[in-house]
N, C-alpha and C positions, 0 to 999 in steps of 0.2 A: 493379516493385519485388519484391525478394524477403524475404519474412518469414521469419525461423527462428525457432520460440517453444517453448521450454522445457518449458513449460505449455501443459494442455489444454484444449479450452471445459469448464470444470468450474465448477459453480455453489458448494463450498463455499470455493473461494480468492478471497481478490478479485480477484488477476491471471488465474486461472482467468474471473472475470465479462468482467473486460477482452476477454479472449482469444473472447470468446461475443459479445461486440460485432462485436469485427474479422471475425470467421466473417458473421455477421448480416450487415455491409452489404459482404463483400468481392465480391458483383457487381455493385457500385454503381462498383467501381474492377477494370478487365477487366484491366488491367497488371499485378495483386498474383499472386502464388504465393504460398502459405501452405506452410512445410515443417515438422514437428512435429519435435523433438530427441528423444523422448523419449515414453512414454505412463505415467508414473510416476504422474502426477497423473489420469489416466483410469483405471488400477487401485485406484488408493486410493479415488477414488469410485465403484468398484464394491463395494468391500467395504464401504464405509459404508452403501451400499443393500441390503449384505447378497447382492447377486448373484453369489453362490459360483461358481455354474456357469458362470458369463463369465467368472469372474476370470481361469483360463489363459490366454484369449483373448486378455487384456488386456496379460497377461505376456507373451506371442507379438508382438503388436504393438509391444510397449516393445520387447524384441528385435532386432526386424526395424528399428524407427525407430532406432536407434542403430547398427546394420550400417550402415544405410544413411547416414547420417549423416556417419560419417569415410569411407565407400567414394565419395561425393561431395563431400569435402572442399575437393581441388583447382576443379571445376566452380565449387561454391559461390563461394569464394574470388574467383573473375572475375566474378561478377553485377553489375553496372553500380551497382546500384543496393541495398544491402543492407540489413536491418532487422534488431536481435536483440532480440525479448523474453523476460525474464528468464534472464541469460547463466549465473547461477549452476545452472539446472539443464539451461541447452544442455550445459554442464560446462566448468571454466576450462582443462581439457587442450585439447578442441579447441578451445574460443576462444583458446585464446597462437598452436596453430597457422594457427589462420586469420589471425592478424596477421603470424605469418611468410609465411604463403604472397603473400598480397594485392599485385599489385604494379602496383592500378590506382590513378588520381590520388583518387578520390572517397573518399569517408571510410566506415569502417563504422557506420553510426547506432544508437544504443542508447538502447530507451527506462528510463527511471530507475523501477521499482516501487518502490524503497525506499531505505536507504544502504548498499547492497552495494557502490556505488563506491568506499567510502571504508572500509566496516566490514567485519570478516571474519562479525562475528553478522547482518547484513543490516539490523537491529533494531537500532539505535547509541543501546543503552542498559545499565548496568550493575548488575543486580537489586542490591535495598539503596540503591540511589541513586534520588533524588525528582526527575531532572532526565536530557535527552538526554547519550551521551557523546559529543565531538568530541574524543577524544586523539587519535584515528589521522588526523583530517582535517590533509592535506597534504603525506599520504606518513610521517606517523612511525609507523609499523607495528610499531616493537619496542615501543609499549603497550598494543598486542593480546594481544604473549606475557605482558607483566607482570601483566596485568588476567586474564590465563589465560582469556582467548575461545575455544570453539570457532568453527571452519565452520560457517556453518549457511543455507540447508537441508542442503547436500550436505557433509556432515566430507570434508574435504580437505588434503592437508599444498602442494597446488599455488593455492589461495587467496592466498596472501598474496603469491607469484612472478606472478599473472595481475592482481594489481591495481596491484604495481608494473610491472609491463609494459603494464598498464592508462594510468599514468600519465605515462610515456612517449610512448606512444603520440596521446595527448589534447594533449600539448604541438606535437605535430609534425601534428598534425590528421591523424592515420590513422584518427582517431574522432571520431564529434562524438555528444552526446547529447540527446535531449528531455526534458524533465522534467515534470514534472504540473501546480506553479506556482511562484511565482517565491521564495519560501523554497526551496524546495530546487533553482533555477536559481542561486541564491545561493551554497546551500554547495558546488553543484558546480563555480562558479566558483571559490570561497575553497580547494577540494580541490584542480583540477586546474590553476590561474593563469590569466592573464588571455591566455594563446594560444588555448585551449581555446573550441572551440565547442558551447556550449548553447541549447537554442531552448524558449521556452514553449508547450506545446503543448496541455496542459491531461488532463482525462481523464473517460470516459463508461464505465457499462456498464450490459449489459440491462437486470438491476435497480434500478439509477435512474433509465434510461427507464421503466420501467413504474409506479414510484411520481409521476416528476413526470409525467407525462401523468394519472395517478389525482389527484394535488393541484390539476389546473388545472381538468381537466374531468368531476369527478364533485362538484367545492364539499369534498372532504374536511377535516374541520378539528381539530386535538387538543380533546377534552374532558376538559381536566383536574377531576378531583375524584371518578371513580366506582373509582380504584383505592387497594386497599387499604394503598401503597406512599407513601415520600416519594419514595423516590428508587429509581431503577432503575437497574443497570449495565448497558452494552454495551460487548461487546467480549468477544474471547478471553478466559478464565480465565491470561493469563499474565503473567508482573512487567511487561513490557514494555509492554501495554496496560494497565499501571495496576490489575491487580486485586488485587493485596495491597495497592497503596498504599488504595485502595477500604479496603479491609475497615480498616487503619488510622484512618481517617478517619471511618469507625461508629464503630470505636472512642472517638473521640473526641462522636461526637454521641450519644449513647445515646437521647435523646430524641425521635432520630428512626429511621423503617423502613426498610432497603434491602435490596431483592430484585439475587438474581444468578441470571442465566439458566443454570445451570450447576450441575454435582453441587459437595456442600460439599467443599472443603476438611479435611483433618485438624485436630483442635483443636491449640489454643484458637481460639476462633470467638467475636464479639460477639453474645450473645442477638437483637442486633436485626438483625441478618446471616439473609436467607430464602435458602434456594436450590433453584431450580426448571429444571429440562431443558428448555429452549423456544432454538427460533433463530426468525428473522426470521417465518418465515411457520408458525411453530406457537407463535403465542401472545404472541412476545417484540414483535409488533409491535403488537398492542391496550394490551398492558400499557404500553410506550412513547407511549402517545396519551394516555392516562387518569392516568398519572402526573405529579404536577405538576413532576416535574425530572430528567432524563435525564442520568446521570454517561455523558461518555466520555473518562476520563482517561490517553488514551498516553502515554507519558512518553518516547516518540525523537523524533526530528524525521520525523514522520508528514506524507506528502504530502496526495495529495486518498482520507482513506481513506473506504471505502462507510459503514461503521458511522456517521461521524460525517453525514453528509451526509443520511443516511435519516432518521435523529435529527433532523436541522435542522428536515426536510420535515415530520414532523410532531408531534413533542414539542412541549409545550406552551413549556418551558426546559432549554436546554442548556448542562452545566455542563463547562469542561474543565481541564486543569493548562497554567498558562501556560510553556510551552516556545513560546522565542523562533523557533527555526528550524523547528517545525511549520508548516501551513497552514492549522490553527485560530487561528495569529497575524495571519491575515490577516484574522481574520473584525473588523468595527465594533466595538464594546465593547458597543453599545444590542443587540445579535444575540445574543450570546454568554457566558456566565458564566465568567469566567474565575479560574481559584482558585489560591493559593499555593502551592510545592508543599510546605511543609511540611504534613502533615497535620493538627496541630492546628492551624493558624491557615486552613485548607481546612475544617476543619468548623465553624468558628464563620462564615467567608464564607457556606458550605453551608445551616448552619440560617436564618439571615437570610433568604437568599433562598424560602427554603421561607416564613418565615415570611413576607413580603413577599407571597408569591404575587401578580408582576405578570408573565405570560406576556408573549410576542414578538408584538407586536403584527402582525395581518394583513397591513396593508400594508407594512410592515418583511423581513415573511419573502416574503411576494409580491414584492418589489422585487429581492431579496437572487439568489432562486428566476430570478428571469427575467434575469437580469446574468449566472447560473449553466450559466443553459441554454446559454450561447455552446456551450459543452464538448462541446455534441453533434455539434458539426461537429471534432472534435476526430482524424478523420482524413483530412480532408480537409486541413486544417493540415498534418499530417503527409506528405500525400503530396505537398504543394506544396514545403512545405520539402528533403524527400529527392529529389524529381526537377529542381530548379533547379542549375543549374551550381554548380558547388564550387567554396571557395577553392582554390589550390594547397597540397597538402602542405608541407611541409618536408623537404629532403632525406633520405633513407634508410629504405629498403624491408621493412627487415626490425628488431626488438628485441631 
């Protein structure tokens, strides 16, 4: 099988985590070639580490993997066996031409990071709005232009031409896709029709191996009560995870604290609104343990994302916004807090359960946690399902 992945093993993306996986056990599986599209995502974590003196380097390499990219287009094209992770930064120019060139029976399989299938923002959410958007699911793409969405990550005016060619394509089985679970195996059914092959395949990376091995086998357990916090947010500072609706939502509790791992904000800001520079392993994770209630409020229909899952593993209670098409929708009720998404009737849920303070009990999150773990096996899944004989196509070779 051959991988083509957009993205680099890079620890500050979560498909970048992803990608640090498949690197990790890809000599567990002798058949994979790993092909890199791109080194965009390995320059930008150079400059985050401040590694000035690499950075050309990096830009040299991004160069070279993109020569080399379309000068092996045709070869690619004929790989028996194909994989694309995150196609929006392989680039949707060469993905339209790789579905023209392709003119073997097997499908090209793509795994789902997020709703770039369907969304031109990736993030199929509309700032201002307390809820995922699904206008454009099922191909009505002129209210992408209404709603005035960019591209994103990559601004494209060829976005919208590759996802209808996308759609096409998914009908006639030139494409089949995985998805991470079965909320969004759903919408990509309700997206692309009931031709369309999607398979549940689940999702793992490093950093979730290295925390649930830490929660099994060192007795690790949240101690809520020594942080000086109600509530803590995780997640990106952006509308799409939820953090102005966050900061709304203080608004409405005044009488309770919440810390954000992150520089403020421009005012107006709630008094009881902290904000502090921490990620996962500079601080945001102890505060996370000690707090009695850990916001991760996304507001698109977010698959299996890492923020929330670490959260699981060790907050004491986790609070999120009920979007049906998420896969915080899948979590028990007795698991997970799940809140309105209007924000004042989210912060009177909010205060209650602060005030309540009854954590997720051990054996609830232990049972939850090992149900969870399937996912580790999650490409071997993967490579069973892309090396087993294919349906046939539907006629015609090219979109």
């Amino acid at each position: 099988m051959t991988i083509i992945s957009g993205i680099c093993p890079v620890e500050h993306l979560g498909a970048g985590r992803m990608v640090r996986w498949v690197e990790k056990k890809a000599p567990e599986f002798p058949n994979w070639k790993i092909v890199y599209a791109s080194n965009k995502s390995g320059a930008s974590a150079c400059l985050r580490k401040r590694h000035f003196i690499q950075f050309p380097f990096h830009i040299l390499r991004h160069i070279t993997r993109r020569a080399s990219l379309y000068r092996n287009l045709s070869s690619l094209a004929e790989e028996p066996h194909l994989l694309l992770l995150h196609f929006q930064e392989i680039g949707f120019d060469w993905c339209m031409r790789l579905l023209n060139r392709r003119s073997l029976t097997q499908p090209i399989w793509i795994y789902l990071f997020d709703s770039a299938f369907f969304c031109r923002k990736s993030y199929n959410h509309i700032e201002g709005e307390n809820s995922e958007c699904l206008r454009c699911l099922g191909g009505n793409f002129q209210e992408a232009n209404r709603a005035g969405c960019v591209s994103y990550p990559r601004k494209s005016k060829k976005n919208t031409p590759f996802l209808e060619a996308l759609h096409i394509a998914a009908t006639k089985k030139r494409v089949a896709f995985l998805a991470q679970n079965e909320a969004q195996k759903q919408l990509a059914m309700r997206h692309f029709g009931p031709e369309a092959t999607v398979e549940t395949v689940g999702l793992w990376t490093d950093d979730i191996e290295e925390l649930h091995h830490e929660c099994f086998n060192t007795g690790a357990v949240p101690h809520s009560g020594a942080s000086p916090f109600d509530v803590v947010f995780h997640g990106n500072p952006q509308a799409t995870k939820g953090f102005f609706w966050a900061i709304e939502v203080a608004r409405f509790a005044p009488h309770l604290s919440f810390l954000f791992p992150c520089r403020q904000p421009l005012p107006p800001v709630p008094s009881n609104c902290h904000f502090r520079e921490m990620r996962w392993n500079s601080g945001l994770s102890e505060i996370v343990r000690s707090t009695p209630l850990t916001l991760v409020p996304s507001l698109w229909s977010a698959p299996v994302e890492g923020s929330l899952i670490k959260t699981f593993m060790v907050s004491p209670r986790v609070a999120v916004v009920d979007v049906p098409s998420s896969f915080s929708s899948e979590f028990d009720g007795s698991l997970i807090l799940r809140l309105p998404q209007n924000p004042e009737a989210a912060a009177g849920a909010l205060s209650d359960a602060v005030r309540s303070h009854s954590p997720i009990s051990s054996a609830r999150r232990e049972s939850w946690l090992k149900a969870f773990s399937a996912n580790c096996h999650c490409l071997q899944t993967i490579d069973q399902i892309i090396e087993k004989e294919p349906d046939s196509p539907k006629p015609g070779s090219s979109i």
